[in-house]
PDB file of N, CA, C and O in Angstrom:
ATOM      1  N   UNK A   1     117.879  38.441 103.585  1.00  0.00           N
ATOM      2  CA  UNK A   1     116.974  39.444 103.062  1.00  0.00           C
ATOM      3  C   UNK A   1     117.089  40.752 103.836  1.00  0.00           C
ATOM      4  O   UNK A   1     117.045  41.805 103.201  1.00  0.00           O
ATOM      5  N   UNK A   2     117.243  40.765 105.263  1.00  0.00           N
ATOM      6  CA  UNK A   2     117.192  42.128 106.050  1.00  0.00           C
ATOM      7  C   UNK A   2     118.648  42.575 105.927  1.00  0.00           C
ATOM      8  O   UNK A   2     119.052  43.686 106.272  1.00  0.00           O
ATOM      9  N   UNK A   3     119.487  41.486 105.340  1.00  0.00           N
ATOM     10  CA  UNK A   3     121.000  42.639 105.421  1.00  0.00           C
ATOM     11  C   UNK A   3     120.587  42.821 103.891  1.00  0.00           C
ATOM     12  O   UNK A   3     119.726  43.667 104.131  1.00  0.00           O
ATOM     13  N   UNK A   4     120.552  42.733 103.003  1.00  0.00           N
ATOM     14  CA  UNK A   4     119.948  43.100 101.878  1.00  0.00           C
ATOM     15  C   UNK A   4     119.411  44.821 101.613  1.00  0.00           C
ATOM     16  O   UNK A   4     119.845  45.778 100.972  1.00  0.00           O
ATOM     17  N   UNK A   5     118.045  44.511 102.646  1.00  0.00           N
ATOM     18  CA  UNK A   5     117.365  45.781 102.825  1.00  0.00           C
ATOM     19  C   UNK A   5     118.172  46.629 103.562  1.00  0.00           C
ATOM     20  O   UNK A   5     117.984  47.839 103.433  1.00  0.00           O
ATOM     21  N   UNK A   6     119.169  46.167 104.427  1.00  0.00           N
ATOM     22  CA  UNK A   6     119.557  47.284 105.055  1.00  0.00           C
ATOM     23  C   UNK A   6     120.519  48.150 104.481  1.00  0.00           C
ATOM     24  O   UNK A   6     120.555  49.371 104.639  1.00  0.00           O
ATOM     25  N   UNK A   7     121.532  47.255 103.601  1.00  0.00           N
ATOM     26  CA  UNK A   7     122.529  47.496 102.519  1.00  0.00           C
ATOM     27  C   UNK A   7     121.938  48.713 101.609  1.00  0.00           C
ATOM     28  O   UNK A   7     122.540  49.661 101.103  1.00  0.00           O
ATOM     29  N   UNK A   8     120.652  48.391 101.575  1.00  0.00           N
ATOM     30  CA  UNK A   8     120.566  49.269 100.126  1.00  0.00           C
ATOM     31  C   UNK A   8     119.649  50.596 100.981  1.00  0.00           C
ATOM     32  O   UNK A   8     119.807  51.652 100.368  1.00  0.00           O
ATOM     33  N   UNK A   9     118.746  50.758 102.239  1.00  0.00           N
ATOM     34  CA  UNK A   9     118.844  52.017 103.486  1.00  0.00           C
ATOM     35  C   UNK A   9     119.917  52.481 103.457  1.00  0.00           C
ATOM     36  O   UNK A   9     119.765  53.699 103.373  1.00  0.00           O
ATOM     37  N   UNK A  10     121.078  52.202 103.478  1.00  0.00           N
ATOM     38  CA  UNK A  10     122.395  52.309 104.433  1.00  0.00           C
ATOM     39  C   UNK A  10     123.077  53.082 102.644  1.00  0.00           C
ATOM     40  O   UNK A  10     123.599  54.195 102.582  1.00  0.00           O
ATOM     41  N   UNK A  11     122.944  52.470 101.834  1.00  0.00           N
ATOM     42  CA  UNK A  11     123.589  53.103 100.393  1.00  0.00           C
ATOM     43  C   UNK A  11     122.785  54.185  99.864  1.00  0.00           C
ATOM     44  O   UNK A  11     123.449  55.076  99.335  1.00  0.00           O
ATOM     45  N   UNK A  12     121.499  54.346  99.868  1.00  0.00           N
ATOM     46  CA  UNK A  12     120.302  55.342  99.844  1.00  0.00           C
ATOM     47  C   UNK A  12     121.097  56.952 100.649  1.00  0.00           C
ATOM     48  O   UNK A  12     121.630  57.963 100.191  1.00  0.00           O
ATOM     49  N   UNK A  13     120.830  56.514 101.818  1.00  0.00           N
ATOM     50  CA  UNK A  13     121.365  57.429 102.748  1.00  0.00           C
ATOM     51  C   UNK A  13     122.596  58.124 102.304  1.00  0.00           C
ATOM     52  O   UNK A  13     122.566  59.183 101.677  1.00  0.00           O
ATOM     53  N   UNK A  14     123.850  57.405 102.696  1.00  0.00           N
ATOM     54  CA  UNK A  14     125.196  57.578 101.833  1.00  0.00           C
ATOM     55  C   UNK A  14     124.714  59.063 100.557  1.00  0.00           C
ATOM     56  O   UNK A  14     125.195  60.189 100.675  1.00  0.00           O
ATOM     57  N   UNK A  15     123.905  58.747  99.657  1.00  0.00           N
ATOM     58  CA  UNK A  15     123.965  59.085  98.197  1.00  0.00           C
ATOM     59  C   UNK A  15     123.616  60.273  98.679  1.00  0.00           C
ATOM     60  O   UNK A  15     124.420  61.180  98.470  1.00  0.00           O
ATOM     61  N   UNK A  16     122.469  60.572  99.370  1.00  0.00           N
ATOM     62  CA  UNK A  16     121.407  61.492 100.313  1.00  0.00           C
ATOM     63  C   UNK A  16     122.573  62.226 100.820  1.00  0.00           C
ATOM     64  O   UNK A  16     122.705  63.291 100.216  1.00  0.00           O
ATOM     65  N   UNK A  17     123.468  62.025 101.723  1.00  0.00           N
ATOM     66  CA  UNK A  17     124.779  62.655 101.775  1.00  0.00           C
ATOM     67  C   UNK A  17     125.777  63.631 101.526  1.00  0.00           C
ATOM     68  O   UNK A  17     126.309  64.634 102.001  1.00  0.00           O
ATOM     69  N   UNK A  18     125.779  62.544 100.156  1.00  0.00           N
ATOM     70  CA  UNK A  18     126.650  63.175  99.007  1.00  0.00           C
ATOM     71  C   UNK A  18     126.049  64.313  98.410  1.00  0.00           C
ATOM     72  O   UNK A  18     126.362  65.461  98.725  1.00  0.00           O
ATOM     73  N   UNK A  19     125.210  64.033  97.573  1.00  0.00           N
ATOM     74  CA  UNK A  19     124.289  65.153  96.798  1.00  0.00           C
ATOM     75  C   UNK A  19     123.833  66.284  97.833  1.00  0.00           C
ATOM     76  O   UNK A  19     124.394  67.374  97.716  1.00  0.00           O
ATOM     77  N   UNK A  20     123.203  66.186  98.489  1.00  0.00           N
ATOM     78  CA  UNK A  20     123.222  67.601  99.789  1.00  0.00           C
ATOM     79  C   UNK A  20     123.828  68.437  99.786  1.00  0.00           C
ATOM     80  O   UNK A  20     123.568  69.626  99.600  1.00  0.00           O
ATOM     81  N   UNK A  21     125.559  67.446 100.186  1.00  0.00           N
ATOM     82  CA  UNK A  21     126.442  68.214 100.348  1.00  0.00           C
ATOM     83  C   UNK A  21     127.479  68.822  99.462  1.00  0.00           C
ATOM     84  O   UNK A  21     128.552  69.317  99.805  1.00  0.00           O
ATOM     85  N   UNK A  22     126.847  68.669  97.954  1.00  0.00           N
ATOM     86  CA  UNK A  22     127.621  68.899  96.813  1.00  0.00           C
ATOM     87  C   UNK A  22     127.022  70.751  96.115  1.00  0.00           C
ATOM     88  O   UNK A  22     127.535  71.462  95.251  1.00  0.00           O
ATOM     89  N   UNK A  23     125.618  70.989  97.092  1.00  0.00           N
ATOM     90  CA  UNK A  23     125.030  72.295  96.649  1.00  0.00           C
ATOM     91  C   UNK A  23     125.565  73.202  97.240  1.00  0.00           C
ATOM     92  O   UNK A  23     125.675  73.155  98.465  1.00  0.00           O
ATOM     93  N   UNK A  24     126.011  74.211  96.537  1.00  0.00           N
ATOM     94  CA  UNK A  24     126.657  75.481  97.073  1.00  0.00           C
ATOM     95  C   UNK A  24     125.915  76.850  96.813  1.00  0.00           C
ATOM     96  O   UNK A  24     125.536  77.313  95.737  1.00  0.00           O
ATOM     97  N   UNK A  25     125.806  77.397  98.136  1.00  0.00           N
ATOM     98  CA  UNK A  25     124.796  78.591  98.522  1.00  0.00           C
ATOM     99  C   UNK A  25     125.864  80.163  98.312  1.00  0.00           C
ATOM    100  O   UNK A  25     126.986  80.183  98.818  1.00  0.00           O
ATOM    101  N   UNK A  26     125.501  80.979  97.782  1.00  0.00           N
ATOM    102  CA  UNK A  26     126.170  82.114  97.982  1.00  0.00           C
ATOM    103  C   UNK A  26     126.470  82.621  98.980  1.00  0.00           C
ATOM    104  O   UNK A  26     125.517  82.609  99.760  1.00  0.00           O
ATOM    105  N   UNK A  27     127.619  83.229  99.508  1.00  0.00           N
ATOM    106  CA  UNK A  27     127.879  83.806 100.785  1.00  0.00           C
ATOM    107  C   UNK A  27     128.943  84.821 100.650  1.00  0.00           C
ATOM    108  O   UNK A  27     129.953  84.681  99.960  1.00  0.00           O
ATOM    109  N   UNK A  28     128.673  85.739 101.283  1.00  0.00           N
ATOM    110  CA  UNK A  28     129.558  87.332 101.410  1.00  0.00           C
ATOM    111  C   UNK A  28     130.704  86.799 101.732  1.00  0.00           C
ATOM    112  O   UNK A  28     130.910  85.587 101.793  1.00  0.00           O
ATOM    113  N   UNK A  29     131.975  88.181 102.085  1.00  0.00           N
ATOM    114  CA  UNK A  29     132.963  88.128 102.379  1.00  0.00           C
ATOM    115  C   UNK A  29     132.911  87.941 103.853  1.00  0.00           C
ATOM    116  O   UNK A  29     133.762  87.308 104.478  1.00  0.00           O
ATOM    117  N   UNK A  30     131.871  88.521 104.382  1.00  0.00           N
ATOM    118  CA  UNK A  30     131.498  88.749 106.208  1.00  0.00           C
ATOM    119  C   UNK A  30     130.956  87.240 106.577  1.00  0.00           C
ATOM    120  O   UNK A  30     130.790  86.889 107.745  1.00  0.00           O
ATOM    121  N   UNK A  31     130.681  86.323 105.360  1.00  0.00           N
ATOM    122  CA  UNK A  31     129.992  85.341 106.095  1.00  0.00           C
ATOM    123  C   UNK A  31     128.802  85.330 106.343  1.00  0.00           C
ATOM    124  O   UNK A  31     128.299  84.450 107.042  1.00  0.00           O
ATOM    125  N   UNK A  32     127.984  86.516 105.704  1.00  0.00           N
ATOM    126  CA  UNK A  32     126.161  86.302 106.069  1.00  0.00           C
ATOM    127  C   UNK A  32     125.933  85.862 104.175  1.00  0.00           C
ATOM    128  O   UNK A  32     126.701  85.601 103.249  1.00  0.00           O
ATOM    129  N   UNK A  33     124.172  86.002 104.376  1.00  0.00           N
ATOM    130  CA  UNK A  33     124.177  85.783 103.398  1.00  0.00           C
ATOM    131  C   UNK A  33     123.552  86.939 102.092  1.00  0.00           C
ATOM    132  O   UNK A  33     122.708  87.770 102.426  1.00  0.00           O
ATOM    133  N   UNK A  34     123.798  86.913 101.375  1.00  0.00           N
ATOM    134  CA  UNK A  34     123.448  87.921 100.258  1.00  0.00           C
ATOM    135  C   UNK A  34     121.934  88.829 100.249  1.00  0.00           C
ATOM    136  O   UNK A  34     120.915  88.196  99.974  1.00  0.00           O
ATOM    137  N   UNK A  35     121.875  89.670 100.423  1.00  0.00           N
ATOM    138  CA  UNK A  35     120.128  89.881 100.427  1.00  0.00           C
ATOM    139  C   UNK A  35     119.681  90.857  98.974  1.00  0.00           C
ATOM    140  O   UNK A  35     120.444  91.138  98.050  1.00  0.00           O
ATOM    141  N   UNK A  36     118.422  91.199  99.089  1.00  0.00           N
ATOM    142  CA  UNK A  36     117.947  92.332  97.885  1.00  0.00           C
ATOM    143  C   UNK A  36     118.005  93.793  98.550  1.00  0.00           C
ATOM    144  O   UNK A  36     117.599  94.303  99.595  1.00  0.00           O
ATOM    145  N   UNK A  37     118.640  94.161  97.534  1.00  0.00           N
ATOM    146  CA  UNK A  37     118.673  95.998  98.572  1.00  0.00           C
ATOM    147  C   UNK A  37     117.670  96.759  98.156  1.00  0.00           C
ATOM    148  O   UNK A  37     116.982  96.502  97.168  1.00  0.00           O
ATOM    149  N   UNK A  38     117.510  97.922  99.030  1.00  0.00           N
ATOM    150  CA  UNK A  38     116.387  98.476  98.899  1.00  0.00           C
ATOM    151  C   UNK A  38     116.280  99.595  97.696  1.00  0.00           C
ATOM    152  O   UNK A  38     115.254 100.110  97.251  1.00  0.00           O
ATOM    153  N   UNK A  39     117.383  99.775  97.379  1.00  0.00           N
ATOM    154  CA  UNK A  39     117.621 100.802  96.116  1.00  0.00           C
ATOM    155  C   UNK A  39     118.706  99.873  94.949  1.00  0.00           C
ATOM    156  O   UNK A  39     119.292  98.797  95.064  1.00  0.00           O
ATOM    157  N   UNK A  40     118.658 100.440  94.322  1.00  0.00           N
ATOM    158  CA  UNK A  40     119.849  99.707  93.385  1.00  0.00           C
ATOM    159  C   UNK A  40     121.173 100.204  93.078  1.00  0.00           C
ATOM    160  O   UNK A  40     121.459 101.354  93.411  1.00  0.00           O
ATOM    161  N   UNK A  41     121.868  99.597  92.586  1.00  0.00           N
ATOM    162  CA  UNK A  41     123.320 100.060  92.746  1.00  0.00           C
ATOM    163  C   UNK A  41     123.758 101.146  91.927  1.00  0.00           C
ATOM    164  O   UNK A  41     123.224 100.882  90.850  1.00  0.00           O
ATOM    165  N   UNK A  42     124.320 102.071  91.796  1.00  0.00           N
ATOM    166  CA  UNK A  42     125.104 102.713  90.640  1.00  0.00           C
ATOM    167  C   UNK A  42     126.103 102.593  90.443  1.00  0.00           C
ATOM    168  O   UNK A  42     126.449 102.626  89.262  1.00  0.00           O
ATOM    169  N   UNK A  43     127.121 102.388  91.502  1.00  0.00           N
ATOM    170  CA  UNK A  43     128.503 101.930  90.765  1.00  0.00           C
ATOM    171  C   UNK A  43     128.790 100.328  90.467  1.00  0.00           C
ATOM    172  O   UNK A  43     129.023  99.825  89.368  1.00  0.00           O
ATOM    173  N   UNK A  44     128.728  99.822  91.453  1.00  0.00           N
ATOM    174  CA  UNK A  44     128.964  98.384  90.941  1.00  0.00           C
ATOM    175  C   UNK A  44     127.375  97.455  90.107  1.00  0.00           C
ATOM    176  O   UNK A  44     126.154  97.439  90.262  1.00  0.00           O
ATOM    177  N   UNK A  45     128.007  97.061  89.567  1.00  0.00           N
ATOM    178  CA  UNK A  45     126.719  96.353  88.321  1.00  0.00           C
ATOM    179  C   UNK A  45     125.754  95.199  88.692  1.00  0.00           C
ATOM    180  O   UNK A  45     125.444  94.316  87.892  1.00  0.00           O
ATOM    181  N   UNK A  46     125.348  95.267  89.840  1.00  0.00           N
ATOM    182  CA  UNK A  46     124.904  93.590  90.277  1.00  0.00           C
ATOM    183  C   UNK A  46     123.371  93.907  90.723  1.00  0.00           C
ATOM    184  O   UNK A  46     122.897  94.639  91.593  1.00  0.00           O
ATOM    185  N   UNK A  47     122.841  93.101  89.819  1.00  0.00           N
ATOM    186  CA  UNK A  47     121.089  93.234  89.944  1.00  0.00           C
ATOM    187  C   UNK A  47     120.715  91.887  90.938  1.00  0.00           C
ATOM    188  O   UNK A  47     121.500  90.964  91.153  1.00  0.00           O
ATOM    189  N   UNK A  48     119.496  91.984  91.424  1.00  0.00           N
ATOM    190  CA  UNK A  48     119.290  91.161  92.031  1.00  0.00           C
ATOM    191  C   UNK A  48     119.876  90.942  93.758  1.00  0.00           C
ATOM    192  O   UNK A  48     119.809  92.005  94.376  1.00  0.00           O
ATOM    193  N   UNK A  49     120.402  89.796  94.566  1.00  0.00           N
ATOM    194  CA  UNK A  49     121.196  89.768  95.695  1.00  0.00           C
ATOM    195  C   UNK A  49     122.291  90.397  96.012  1.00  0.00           C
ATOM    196  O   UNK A  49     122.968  90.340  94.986  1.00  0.00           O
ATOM    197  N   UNK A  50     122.965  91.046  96.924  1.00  0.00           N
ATOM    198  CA  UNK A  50     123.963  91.599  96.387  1.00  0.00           C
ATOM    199  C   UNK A  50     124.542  90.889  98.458  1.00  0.00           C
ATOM    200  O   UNK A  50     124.010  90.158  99.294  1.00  0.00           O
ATOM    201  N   UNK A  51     125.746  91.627  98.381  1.00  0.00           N
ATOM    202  CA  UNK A  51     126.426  91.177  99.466  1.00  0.00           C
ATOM    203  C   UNK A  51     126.835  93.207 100.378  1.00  0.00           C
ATOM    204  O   UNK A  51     127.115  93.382 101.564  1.00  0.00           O
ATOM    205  N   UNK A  52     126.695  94.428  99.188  1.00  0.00           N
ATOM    206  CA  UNK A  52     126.897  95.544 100.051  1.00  0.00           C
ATOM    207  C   UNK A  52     125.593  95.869 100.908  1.00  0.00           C
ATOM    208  O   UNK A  52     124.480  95.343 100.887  1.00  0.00           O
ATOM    209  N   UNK A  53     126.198  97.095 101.798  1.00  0.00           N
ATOM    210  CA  UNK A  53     124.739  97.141 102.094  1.00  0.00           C
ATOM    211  C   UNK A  53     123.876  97.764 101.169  1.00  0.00           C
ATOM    212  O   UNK A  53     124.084  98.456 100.172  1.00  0.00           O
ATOM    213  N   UNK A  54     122.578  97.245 101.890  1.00  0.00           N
ATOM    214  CA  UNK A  54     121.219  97.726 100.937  1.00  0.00           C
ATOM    215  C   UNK A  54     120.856  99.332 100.733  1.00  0.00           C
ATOM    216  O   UNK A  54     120.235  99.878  99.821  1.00  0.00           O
ATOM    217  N   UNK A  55     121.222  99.658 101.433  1.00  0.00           N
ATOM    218  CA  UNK A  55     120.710 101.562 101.485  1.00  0.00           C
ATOM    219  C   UNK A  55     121.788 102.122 100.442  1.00  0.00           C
ATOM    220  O   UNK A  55     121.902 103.347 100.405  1.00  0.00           O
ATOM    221  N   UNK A  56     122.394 101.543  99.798  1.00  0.00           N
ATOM    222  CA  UNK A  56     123.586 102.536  98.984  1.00  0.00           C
ATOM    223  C   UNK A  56     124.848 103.125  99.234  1.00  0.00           C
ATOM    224  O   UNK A  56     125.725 103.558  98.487  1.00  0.00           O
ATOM    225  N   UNK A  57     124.698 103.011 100.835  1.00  0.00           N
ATOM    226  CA  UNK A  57     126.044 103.955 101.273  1.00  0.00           C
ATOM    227  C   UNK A  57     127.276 103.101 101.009  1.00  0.00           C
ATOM    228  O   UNK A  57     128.268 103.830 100.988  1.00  0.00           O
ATOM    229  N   UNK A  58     127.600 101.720 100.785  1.00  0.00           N
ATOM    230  CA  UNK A  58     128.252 101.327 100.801  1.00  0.00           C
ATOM    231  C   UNK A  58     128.944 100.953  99.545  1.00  0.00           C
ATOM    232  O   UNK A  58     130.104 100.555  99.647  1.00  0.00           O
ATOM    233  N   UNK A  59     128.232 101.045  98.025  1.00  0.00           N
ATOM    234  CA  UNK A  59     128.173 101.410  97.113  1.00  0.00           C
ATOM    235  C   UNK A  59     129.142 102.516  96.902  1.00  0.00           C
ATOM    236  O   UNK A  59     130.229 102.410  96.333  1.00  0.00           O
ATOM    237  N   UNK A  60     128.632 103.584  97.420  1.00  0.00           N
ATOM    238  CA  UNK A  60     129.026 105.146  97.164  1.00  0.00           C
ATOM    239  C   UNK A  60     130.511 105.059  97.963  1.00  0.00           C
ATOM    240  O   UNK A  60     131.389 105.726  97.417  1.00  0.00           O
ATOM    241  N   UNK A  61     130.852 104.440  98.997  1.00  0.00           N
ATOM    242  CA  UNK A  61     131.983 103.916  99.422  1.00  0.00           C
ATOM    243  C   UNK A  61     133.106 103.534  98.614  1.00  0.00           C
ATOM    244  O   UNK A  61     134.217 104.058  98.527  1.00  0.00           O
ATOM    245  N   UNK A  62     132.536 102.347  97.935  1.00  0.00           N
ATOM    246  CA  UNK A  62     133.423 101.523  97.137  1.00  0.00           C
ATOM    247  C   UNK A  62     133.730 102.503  95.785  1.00  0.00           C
ATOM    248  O   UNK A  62     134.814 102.344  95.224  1.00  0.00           O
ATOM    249  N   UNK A  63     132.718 103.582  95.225  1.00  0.00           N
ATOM    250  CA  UNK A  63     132.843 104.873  94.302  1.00  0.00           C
ATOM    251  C   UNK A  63     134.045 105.588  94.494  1.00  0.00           C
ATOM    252  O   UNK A  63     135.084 105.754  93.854  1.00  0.00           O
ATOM    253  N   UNK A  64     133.390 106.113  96.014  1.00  0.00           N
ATOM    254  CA  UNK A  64     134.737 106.775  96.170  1.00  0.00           C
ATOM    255  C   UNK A  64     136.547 106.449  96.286  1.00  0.00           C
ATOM    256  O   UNK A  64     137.520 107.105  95.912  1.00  0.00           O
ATOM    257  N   UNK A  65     136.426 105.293  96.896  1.00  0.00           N
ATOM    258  CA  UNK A  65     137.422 104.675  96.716  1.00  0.00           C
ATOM    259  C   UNK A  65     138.452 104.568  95.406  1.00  0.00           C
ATOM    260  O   UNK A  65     139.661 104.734  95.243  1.00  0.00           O
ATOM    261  N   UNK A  66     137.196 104.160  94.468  1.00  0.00           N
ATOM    262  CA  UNK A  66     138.049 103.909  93.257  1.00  0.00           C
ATOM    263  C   UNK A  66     138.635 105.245  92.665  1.00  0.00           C
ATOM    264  O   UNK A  66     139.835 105.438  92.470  1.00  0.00           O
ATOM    265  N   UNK A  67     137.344 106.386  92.334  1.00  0.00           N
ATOM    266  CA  UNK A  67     137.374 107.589  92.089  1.00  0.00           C
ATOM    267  C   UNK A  67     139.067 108.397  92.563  1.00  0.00           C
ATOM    268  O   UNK A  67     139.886 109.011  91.879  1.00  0.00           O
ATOM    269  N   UNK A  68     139.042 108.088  93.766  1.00  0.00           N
ATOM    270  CA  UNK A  68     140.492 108.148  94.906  1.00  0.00           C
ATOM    271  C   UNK A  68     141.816 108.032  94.049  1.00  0.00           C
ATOM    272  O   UNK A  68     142.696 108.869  93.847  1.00  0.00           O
ATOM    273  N   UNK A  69     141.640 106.359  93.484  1.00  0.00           N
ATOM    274  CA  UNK A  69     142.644 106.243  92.925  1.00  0.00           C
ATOM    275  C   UNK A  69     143.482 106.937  91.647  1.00  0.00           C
ATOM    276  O   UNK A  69     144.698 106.804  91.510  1.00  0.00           O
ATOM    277  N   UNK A  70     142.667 107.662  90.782  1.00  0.00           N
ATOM    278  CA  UNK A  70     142.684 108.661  89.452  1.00  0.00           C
ATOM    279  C   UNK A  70     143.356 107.711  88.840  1.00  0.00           C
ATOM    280  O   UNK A  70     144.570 107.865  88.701  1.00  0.00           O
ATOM    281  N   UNK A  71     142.756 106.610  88.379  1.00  0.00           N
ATOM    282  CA  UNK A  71     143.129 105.746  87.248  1.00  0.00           C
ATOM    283  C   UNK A  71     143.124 106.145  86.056  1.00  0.00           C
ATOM    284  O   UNK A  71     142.011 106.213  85.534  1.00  0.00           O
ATOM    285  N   UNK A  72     144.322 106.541  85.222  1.00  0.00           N
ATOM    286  CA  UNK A  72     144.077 107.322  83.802  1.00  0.00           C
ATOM    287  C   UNK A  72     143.877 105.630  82.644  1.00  0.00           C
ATOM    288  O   UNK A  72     143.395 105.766  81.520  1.00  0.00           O
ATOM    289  N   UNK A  73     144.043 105.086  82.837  1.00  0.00           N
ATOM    290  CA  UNK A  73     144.505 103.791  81.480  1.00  0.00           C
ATOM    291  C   UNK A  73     142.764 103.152  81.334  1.00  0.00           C
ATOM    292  O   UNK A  73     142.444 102.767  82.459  1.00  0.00           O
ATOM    293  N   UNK A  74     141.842 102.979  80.540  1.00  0.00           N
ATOM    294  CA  UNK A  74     140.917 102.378  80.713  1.00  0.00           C
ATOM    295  C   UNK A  74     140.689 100.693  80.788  1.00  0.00           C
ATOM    296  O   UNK A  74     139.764 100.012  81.230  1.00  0.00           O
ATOM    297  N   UNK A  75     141.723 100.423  80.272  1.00  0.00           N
ATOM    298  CA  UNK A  75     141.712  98.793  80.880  1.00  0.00           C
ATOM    299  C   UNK A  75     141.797  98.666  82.105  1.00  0.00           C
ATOM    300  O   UNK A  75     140.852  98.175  82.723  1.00  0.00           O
ATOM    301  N   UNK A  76     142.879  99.052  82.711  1.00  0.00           N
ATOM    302  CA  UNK A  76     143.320  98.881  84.098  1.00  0.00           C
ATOM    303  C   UNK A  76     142.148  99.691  85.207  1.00  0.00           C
ATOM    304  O   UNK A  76     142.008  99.216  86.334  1.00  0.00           O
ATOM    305  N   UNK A  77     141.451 100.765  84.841  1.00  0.00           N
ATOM    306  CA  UNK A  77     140.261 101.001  85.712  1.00  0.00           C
ATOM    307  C   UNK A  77     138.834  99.891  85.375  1.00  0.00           C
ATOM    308  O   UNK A  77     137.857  99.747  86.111  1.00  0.00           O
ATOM    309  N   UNK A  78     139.032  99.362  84.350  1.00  0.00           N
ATOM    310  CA  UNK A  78     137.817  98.177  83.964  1.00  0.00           C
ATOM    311  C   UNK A  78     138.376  97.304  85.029  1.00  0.00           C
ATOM    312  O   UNK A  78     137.693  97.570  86.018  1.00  0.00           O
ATOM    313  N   UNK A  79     139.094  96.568  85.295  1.00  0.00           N
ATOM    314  CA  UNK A  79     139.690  95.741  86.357  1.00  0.00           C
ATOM    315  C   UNK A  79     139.916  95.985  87.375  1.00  0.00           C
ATOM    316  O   UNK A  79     139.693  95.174  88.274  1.00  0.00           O
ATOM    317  N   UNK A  80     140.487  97.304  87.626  1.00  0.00           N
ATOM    318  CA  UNK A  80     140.113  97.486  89.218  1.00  0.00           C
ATOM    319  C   UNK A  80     138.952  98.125  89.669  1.00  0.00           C
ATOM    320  O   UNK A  80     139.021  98.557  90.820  1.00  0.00           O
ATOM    321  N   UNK A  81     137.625  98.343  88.904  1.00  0.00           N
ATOM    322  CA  UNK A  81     136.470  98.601  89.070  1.00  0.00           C
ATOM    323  C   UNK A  81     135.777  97.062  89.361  1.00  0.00           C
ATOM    324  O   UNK A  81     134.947  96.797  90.230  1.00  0.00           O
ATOM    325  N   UNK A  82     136.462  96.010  88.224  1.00  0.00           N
ATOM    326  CA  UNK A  82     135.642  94.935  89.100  1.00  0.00           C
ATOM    327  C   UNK A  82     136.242  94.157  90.254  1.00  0.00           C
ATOM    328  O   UNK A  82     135.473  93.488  90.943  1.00  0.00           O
ATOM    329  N   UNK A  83     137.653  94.177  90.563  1.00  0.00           N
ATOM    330  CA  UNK A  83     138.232  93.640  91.895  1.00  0.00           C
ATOM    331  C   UNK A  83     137.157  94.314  92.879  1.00  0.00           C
ATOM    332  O   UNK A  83     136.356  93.696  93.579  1.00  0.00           O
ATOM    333  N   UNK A  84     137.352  96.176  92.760  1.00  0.00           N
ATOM    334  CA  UNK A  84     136.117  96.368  94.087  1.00  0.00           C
ATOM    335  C   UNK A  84     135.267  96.145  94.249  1.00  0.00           C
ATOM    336  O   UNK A  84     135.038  95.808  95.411  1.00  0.00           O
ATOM    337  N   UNK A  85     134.084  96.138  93.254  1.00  0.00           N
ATOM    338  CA  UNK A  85     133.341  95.904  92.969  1.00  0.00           C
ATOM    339  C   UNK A  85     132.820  94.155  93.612  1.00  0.00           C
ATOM    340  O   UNK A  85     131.676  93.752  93.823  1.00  0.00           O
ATOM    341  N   UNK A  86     133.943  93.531  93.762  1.00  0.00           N
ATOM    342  CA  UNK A  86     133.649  91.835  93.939  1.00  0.00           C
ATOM    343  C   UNK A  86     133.250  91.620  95.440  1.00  0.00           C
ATOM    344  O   UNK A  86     132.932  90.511  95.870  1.00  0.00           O
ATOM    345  N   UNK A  87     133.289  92.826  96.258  1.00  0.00           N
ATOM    346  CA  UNK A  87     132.658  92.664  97.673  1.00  0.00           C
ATOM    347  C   UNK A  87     131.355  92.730  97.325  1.00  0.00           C
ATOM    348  O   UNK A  87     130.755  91.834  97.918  1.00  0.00           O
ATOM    349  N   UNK A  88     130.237  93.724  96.263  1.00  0.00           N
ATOM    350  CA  UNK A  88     129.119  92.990  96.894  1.00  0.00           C
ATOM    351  C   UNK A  88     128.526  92.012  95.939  1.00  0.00           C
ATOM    352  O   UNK A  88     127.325  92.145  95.704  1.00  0.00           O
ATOM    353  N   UNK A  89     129.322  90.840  95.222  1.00  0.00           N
ATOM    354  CA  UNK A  89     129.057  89.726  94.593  1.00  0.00           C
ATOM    355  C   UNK A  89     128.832  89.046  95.120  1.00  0.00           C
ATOM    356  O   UNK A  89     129.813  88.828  95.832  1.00  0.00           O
ATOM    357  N   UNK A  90     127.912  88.254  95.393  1.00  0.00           N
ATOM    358  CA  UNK A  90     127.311  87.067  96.386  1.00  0.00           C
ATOM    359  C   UNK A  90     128.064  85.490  96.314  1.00  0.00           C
ATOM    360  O   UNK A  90     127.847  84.522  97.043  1.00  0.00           O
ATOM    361  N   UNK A  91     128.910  85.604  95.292  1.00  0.00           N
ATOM    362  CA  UNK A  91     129.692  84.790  95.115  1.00  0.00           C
ATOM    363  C   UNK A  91     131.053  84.402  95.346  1.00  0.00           C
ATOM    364  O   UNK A  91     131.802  83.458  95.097  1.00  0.00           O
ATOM    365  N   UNK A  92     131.072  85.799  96.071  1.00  0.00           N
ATOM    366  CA  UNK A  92     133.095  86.002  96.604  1.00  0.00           C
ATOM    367  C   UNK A  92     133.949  85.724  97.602  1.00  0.00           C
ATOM    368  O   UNK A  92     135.079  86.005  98.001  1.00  0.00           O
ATOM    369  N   UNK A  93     132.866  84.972  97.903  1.00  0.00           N
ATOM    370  CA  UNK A  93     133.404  84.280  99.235  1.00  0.00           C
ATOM    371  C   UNK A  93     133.948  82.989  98.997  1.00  0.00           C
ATOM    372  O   UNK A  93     134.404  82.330  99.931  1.00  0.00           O
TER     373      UNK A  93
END
């Protein structure tokens, strides 16, 4: 009876384990974790958590950057607006 009970503690646990360790948390490129900024974004599109910083400057960064490049083709600036854009996705890590 007690290896019984312990079998099925001991398989409980195990499962307890598994499932835990099957949830996945958002995390930046830096390795912290995503927060709410204090203003909202204008160039890149992400409501809610984001991974740039919160004050905007880093935003206006990733703007200029692209801006930089003088992408004439509009597909190809739709795509490389969201490659940059994927630093402050909370999911890009």
């Amino acid at each position: 009876m007690s290896s019984t009970c312990l079998l099925v503690v001991l398989s409980i646990f195990m499962l307890f384990l598994l499932v835990s360790s099957s949830f996945s948390l958002p995390l930046c490129t830096n390795s912290t974790a995503p927060f709410t900024p204090n203003v909202s974004l204008t160039f890149c599109p992400y409501n809610g958590t984001i991974c740039c910083d919160g004050n905007g400057a880093g935003d206006l960064l990733l703007k200029n950057q692209f801006e930089s490049m003088n992408i004439s083709d509009p597909a190809c600036a739709s795509l490389l607006r969201s490659s940059i854009c994927s630093k402050c996705d909370p999911f890009s890590a």
